[in-house]
N, C-alpha and C positions, 0 to 999 in steps of 0.2 A: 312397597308400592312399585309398579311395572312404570317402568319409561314408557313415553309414547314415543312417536316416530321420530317429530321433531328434535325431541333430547336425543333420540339414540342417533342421528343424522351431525347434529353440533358436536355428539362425545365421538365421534366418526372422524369428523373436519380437525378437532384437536389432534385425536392420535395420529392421524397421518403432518401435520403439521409439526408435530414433535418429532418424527419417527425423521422425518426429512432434515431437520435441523443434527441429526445424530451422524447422519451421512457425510463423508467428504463433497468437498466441491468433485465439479468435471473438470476435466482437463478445460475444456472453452472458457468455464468460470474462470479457472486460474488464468488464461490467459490474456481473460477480459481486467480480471483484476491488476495484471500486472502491466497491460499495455501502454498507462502513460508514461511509466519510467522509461520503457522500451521504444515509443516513439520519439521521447525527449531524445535516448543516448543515438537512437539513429539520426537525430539530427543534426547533433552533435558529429556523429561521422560523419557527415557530410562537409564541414568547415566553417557553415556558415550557421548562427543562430539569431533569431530574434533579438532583441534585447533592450532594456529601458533603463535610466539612466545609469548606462554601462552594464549593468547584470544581464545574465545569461536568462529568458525566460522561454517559458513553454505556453501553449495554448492549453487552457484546462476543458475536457472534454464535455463542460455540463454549460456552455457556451462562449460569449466574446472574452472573459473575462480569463489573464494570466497572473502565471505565478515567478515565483525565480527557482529555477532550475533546482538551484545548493536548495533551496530550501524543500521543495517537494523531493528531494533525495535523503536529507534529513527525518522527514516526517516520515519515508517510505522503511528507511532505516532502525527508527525506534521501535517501529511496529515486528520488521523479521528481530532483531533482538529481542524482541521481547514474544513472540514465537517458535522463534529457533534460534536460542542463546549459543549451540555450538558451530553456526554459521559464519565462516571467513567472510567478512563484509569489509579488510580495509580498503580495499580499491574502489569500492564507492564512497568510503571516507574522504579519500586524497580528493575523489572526483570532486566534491562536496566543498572541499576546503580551498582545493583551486578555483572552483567556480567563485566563490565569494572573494576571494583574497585576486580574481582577475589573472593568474597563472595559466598560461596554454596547457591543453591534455593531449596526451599524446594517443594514437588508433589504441596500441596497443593494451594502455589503460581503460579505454571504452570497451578492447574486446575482452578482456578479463572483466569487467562490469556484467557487458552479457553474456559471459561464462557463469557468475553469479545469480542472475536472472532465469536461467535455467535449470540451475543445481535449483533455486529456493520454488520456481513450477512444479519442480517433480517432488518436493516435500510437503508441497502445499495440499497435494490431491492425497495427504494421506491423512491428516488432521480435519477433526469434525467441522463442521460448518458455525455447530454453537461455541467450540473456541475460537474460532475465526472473527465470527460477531460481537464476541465478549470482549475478546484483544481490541478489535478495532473501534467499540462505544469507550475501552477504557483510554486509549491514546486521543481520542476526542475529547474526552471527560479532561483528561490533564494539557490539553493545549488550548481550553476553554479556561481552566483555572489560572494557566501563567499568560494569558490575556489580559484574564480580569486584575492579573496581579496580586492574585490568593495567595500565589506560593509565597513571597515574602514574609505574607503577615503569619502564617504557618508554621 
């Protein structure tokens, strides 16, 4: 039996929807995607930062509402590990573990962070869009679960 237009118009929308997910991001995607960490460490070079009872915080991009620094570097952290497992990520560890434990950072540990942030843009645009989405539903999925306090009973 012949498709009519409609179906060949919906099996049209699919394949191009598929066909796009198989692409890398652009260069703009990746550096919309990575620009909160990159605005947090510029603010951070500046000296002075936000901060609520004593943590280091950022403003989150999707309105009033912040986060803590260590922590959005944490969460930014498990994701390239677990993307690009041979990426040198300690000096956003240190960043991470200072921030929490209230230890000053020094420039030059900031500017080794966006020497990091650079190296992981130019690998980002080479990896599919549908590992990118897969990675980041699965680090969602697992910090939904040690929320709810699954992983114990697990």
């Amino acid at each position: 039996m012949a498709m009519n237009r409609q179906q060949l118009r919906l099996l049209t929308a699919k394949s191009r929807y598929l066909a796009e997910k198989d692409k890398p991001p652009t260069r703009k995607q990746a550096k919309t995607w990575l620009s909160p960490i990159r605005d947090a460490i510029a603010e951070m070079r500046t000296g002075e930062v936000d901060a609520i009872k004593g943590y280091a915080v950022t403003r989150l991009h999707t309105g009033d509402d912040y986060a803590r620094i260590d922590f959005c570097i944490n969460g930014f952290l498990a994701l390239i590990e677990r993307l690009l497992p041979d990426e040198n990520t300690d000096p956003l560890h240190t960043v991470s573990k200072r921030l929490a434990n209230g230890i000053p950072i020094t420039l030059a540990l900031l500017d080794s962070c966006s020497a990091i942030l650079n190296e992981v843009e130019d690998k980002l645009i080479t990896i599919t869009r549908r590992t990118l989405i897969d990675a980041a539903n699965l680090e969602q999925i697992i910090i939904e679960v040690e929320r709810l306090g699954l992983q114990e009973a697990a």
